[in-house]
C-alpha positions in Angstrom: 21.1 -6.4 -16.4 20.6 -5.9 -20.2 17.9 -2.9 -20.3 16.8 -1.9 -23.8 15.9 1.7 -24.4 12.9 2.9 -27.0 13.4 6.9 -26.9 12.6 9.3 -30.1 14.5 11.8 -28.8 18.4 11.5 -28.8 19.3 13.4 -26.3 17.0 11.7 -24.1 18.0 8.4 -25.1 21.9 9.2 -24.4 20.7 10.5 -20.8 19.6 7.3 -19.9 22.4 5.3 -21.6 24.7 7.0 -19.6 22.8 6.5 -15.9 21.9 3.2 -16.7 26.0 2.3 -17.8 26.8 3.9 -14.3 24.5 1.6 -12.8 26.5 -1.2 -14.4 23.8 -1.7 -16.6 24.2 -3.0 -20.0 22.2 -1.0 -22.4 20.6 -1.0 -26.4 18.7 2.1 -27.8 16.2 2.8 -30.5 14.1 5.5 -31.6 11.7 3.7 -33.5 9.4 0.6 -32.2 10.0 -1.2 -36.0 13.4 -1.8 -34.9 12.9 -2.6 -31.8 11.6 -6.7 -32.4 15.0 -7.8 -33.9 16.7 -6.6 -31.0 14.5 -7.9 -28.3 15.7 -11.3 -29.9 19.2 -10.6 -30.1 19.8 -8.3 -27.1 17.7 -10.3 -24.6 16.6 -7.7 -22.3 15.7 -8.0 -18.9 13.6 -5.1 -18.7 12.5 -2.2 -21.5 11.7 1.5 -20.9 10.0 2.8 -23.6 8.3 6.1 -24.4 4.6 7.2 -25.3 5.4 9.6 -27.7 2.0 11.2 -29.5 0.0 7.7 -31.1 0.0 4.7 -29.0 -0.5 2.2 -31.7 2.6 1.1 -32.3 3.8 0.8 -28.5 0.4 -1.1 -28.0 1.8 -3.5 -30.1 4.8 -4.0 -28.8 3.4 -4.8 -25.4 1.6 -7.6 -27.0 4.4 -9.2 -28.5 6.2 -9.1 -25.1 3.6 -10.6 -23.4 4.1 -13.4 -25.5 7.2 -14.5 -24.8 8.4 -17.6 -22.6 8.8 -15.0 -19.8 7.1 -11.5 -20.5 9.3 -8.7 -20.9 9.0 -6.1 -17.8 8.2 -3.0 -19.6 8.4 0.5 -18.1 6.6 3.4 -20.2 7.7 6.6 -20.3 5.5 9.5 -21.0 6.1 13.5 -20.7 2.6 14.5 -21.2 0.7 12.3 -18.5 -2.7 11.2 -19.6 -5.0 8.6 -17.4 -6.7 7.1 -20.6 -3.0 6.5 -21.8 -2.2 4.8 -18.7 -4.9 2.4 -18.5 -4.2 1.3 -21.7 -0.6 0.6 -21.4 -1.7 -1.2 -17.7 -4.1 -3.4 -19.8 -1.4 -4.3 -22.3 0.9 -5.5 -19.7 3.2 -3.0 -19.0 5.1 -3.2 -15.7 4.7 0.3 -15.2 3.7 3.9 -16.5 6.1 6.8 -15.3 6.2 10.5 -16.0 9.1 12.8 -16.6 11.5 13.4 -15.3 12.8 10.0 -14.3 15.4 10.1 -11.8 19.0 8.2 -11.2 17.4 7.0 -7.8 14.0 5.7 -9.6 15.8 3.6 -12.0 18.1 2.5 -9.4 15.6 1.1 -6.9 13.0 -0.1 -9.8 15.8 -1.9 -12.1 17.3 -3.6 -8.8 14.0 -4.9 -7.5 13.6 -5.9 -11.3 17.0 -7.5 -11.5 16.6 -9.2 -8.1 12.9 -10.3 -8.3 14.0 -13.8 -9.7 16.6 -14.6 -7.2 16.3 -16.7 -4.0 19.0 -14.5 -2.2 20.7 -11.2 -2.1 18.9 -8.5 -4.3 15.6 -6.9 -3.2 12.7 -9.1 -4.0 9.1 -8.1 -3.5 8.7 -9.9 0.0 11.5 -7.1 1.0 9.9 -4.8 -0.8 6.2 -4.7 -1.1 5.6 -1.5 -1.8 6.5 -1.9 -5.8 4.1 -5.1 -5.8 0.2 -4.5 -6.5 -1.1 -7.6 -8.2 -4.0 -7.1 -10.3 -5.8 -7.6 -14.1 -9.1 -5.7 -12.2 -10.0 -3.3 -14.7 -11.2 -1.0 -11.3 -7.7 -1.4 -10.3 -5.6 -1.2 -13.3 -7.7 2.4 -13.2 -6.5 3.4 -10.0 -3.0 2.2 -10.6 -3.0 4.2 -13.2 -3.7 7.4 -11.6 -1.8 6.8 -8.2 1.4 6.4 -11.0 0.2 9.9 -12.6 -0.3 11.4 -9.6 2.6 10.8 -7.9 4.7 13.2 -9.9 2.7 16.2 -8.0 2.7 17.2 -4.1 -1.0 16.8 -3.6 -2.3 15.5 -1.1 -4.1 11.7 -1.7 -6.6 10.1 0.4 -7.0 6.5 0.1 -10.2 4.9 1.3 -11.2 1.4 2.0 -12.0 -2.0 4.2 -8.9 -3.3 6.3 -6.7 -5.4 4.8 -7.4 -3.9 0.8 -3.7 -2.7 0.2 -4.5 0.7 1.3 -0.5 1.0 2.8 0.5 -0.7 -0.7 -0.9 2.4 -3.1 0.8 5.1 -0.7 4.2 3.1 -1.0 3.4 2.5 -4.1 3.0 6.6 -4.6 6.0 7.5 -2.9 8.2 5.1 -4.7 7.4 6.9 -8.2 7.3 10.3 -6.9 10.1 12.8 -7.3 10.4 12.1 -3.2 11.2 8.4 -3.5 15.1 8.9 -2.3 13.3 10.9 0.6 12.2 9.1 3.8 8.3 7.1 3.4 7.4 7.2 7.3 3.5 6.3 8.6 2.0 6.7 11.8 -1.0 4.4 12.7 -3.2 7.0 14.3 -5.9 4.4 15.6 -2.8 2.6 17.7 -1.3 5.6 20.1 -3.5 7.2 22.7 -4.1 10.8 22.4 -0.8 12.4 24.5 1.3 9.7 23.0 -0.2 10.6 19.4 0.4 14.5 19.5 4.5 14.3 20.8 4.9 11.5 17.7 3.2 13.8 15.3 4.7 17.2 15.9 7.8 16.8 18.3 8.5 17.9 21.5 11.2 20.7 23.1 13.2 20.2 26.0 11.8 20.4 29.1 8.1 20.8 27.2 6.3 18.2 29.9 7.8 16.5 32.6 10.1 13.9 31.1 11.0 15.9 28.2 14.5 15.9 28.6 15.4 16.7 25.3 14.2 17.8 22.1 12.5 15.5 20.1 11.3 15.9 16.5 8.1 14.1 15.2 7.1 12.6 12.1 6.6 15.4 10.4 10.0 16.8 10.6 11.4 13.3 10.5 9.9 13.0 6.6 10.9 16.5 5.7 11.2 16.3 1.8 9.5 12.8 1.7 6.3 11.5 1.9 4.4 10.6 5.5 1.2 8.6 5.7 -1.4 9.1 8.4 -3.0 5.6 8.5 -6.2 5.9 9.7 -6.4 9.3 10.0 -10.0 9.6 11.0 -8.8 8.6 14.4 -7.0 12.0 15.4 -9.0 13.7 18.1 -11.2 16.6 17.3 -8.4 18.8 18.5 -5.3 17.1 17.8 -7.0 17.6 14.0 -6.7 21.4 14.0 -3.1 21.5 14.6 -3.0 18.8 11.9 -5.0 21.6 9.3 -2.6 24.3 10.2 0.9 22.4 9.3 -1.0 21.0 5.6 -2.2 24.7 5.2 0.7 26.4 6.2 3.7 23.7 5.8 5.0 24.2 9.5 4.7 22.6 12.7 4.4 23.8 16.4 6.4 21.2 18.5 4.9 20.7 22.6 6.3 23.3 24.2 8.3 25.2 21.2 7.9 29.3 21.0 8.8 29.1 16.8 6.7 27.1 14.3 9.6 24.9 11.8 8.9 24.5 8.7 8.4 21.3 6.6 8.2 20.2 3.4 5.8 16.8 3.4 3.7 15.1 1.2 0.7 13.7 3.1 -1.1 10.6 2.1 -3.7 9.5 4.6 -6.1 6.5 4.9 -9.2 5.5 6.4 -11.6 2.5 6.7 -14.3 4.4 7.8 -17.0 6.0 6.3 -15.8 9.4 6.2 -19.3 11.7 5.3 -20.7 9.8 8.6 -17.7 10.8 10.5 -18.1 14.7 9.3 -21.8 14.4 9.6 -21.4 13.3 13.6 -18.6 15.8 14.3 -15.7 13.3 14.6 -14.2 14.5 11.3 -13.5 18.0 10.4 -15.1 19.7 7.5 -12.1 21.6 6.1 -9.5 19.1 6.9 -11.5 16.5 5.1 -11.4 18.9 2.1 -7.9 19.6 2.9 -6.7 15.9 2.7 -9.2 14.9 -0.3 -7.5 16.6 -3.2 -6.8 13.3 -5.0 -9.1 10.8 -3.1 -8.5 6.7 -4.4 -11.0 4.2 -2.9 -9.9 0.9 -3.4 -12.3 -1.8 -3.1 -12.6 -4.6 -1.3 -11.3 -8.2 -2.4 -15.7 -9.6 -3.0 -15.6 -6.5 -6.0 -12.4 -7.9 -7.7 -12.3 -11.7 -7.6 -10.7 -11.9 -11.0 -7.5 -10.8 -9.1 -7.8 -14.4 -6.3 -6.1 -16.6 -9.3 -3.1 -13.9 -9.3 -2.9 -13.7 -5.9 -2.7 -17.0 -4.6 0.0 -17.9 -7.2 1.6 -14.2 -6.0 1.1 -15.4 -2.7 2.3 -19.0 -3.0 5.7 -17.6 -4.8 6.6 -15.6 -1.6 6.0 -18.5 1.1 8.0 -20.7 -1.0 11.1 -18.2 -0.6 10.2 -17.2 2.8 9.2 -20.5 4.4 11.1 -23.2 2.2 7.1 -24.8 1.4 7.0 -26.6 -1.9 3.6 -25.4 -2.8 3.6 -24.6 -6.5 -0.6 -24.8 -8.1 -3.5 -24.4 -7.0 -6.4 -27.0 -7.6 -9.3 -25.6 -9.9 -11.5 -26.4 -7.2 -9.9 -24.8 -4.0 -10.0 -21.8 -6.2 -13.6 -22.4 -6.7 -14.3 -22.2 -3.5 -11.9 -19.5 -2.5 -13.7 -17.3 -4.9 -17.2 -18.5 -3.2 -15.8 -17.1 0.3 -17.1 -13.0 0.5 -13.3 -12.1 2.1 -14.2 -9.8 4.6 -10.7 -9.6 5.7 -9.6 -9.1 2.1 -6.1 -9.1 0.7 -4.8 -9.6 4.3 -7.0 -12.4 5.2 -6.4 -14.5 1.8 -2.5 -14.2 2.6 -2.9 -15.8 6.2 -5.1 -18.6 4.6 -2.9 -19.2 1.8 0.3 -18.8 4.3 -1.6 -21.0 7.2 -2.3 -24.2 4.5 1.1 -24.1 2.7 2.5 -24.4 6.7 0.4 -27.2 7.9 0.0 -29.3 4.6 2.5 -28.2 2.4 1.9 -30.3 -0.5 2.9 -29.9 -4.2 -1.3 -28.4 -5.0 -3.3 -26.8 -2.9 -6.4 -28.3 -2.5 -10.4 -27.4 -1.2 -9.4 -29.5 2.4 -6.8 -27.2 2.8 -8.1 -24.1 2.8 -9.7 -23.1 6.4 -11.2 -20.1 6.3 -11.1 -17.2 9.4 -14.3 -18.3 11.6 -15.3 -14.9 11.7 -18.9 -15.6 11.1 -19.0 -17.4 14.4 -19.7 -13.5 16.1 -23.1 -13.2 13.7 -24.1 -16.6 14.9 -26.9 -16.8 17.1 -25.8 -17.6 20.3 -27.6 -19.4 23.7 -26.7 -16.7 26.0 -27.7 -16.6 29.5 -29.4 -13.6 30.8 -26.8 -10.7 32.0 -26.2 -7.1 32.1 -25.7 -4.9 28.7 -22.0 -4.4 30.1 -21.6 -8.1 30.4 -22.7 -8.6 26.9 -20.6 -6.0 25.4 -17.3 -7.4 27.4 -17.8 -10.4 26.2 -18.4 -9.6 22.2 -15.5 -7.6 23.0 -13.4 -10.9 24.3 -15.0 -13.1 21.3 -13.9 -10.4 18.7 -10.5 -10.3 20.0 -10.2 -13.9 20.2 -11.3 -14.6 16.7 -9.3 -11.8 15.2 -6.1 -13.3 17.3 -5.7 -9.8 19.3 -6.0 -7.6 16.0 -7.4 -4.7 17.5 -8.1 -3.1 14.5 -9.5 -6.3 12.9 -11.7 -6.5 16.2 -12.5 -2.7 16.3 -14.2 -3.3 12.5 -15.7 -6.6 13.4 -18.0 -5.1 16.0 -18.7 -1.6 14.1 -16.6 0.8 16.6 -13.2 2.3 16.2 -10.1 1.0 17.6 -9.6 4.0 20.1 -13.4 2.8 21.4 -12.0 -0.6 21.5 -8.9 0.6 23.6 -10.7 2.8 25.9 -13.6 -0.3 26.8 -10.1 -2.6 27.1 -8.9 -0.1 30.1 -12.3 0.7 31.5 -12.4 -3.6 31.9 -8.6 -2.9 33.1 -9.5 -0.8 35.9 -12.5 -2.6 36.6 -10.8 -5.5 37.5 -8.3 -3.6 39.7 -10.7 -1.7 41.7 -12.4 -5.5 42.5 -8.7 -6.8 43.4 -8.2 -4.3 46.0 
């Protein structure tokens, strides 16, 4: 790919020449942005890194001009003095991206290749393969917090990202990891909502030999598994009360006490955890540690739901029709003014994750060249609010069966479920094996 290069600094500008030449990519510098027009037009870049270097103005411009072309350039700015104003601004303009030095062989690598493969319907990485360097957006709300999760990510701080299911929580700590100076480190996440307590200790912190009947050999968890990288705790509000203080000790002291082990082993792991609940409710009532809440909410991002950014559905859907195209063969190119209408009626309470299973669901059964208003069937999960002819029974019996609607509406999505009544998944798994005992104790 052709790459051009806007760098003041010549020394800088040959370092990058020569990484990008070893990466077999064809390369054009400048150190000055007047310049820089006649070679877009006669180099015909796939992709620009440029630098911020002191006034903005003239970059600004730049990015305008890109944007209008037949296809807008992908432009990645470079700045060594990270400032969030100055990445906002760049995000508004249309750059691609806004990085801080240093910038590594293994971040050009992975960003030019997604970049060089993003247009082809085989073989390079494209963003269904790789999500992580996808969040779609014009909202101003979260232009802001890409901005920050792109100036943060240099650092080792801890982030922790709140919001409803399904609002790309997973996408911003990828998205972190992938421009952090641990992106050629592992990126490993542990849902702790989905493992029951003894299951979620042994996955977190490892296990010696011999540590608990079974334990016939050593076993490292997560946290030694993403030594040097970055490990996300989804749902992190879900770790037991006292599976939390062992949690505290290896972010305080950067070392973890395997089942069983004599020696604590040291790690070196950025956290990034995520929650959909309302944390000060969940420190207020004692589920949630004080400290560790303080501990984990050095850089806190709260991304908000899809209702709060509906200038982002147009974007989306086309985003969203693109990828089933290439994944399922549909021919589904537009979107009719008026399905749009009335997707951006809908409240979403599913979010990103529900629009992508309507959008994904209508291109499968109707796959037709527009999608239109008939086509889109929204999730009926308004049918558990609607009042309901019930016959008289017990309090249990009521709650088993919300429990069984809630289920079957969400299609067995626990989590989904769990929200959708207003109790967390572990409450939802332990009512699932009270019911499962229940009904054995009747069999016999």
């Amino acid at each position: 790919m052709r790459i051009l290069v806007i760098e003041p600094d010549p020394k800088e500008a040959q370092i990058l020449q020569h990484i990008l030449s070893d990466l077999g990519h064809q390369c054009a510098t400048t150190s000055r942005y007047d310049g820089a027009w006649d070679l877009v037009e006669r180099f015909r870049p796939g992709a620009a890194l440029v630098a911020l270097d002191g006034d903005s103005s003239p970059l600004v411009q730049f990015l305008r001009k890109t944007q209008g072309l037949e296809e807008p350039l992908p432009v990645i700015v470079v700045t060594r003095a990270p400032n969030l104003e100055d990445a906002v601004e760049m995000m508004k303009h249309g750059a691609h991206d806004f990085w801080v030095h240093p910038i590594t062989r293994e971040r050009l690598e992975k960003a030019l290749g997604w970049l060089e493969g993003r247009d082809r319907s085989s073989g390079s990485p494209d963003p269904i393969a790789q999500p992580s360097r996808v969040i779609i957006t014009q909202n101003p709300t979260m232009i802001r917090l890409k901005a920050m999760a792109a100036k943060v990510a240099a650092s080792r701080a801890t982030v922790f990202i709140q919001g409803e299911s399904g609002t790309g929580k997973e996408l911003f700590a990828n998205y972190i990891h992938t421009h952090s100076r641990r992106s050629g480190a592992p990126f490993l996440a542990v849902n702790c909502a989905a493992l029951p307590e003894n299951l979620l200790e042994s996955e977190l912190f490892g296990y010696e030999k011999g540590a608990f009947t079974g334990a016939n050999r050593l076993r490292k968890g997560k946290f030694e598994l993403a030594d040097k990288g970055t490990l996300l705790l989804d749902e992190v509000t879900e770790i037991p009360i006292h599976l939390q203080a062992k949690l505290l000790r290896v972010l305080q002291e950067g070392e973890v006490d395997r089942l069983g082990g004599r020696l604590p082993v040291p790690v070196d792991v950025r956290v990034i955890a995520t929650t959909n609940l309302n944390v000060a409710e969940a420190v207020k009532e004692n589920r949630f540690r004080k400290d560790l809440y303080y501990r984990l909410n050095v850089i806190p991002l709260r991304i908000p739901p899809l209702r709060e950014r509906r200038d982002d559905l147009p974007l989306l859907v086309v985003h969203f029709l693109k990828k089933f195209r290439e994944l399922h063969g549909t021919r589904t190119t537009e979107v009719a003014p008026e399905a749009l209408r009335k997707m951006e009626a809908y409240p979403w309470p599913g979010n990103v994750r529900e629009l992508e299973n309507v959008v994904q669901r209508a291109v499968l059964i109707h796959d037709e060249k527009i999608l239109q208003p008939q086509h889109i069937d929204f999730d009926p999960v308004e049918d558990l609010d609607a009042p309901q002819d019930l016959p008289l029974m017990s309090i249990g019996e009521m709650e088993r069966r919300m429990i069984h609607k809630a289920l079957e509406t969400t299609e067995g999505n626990r989590t989904r479920a769990a929200e959708l009544l207003g109790i967390s998944v572990r409450t939802l798994r332990n009512k699932l094996n009270d019911y499962k005992q229940l009904s054995g104790d009747s069999a016999a």
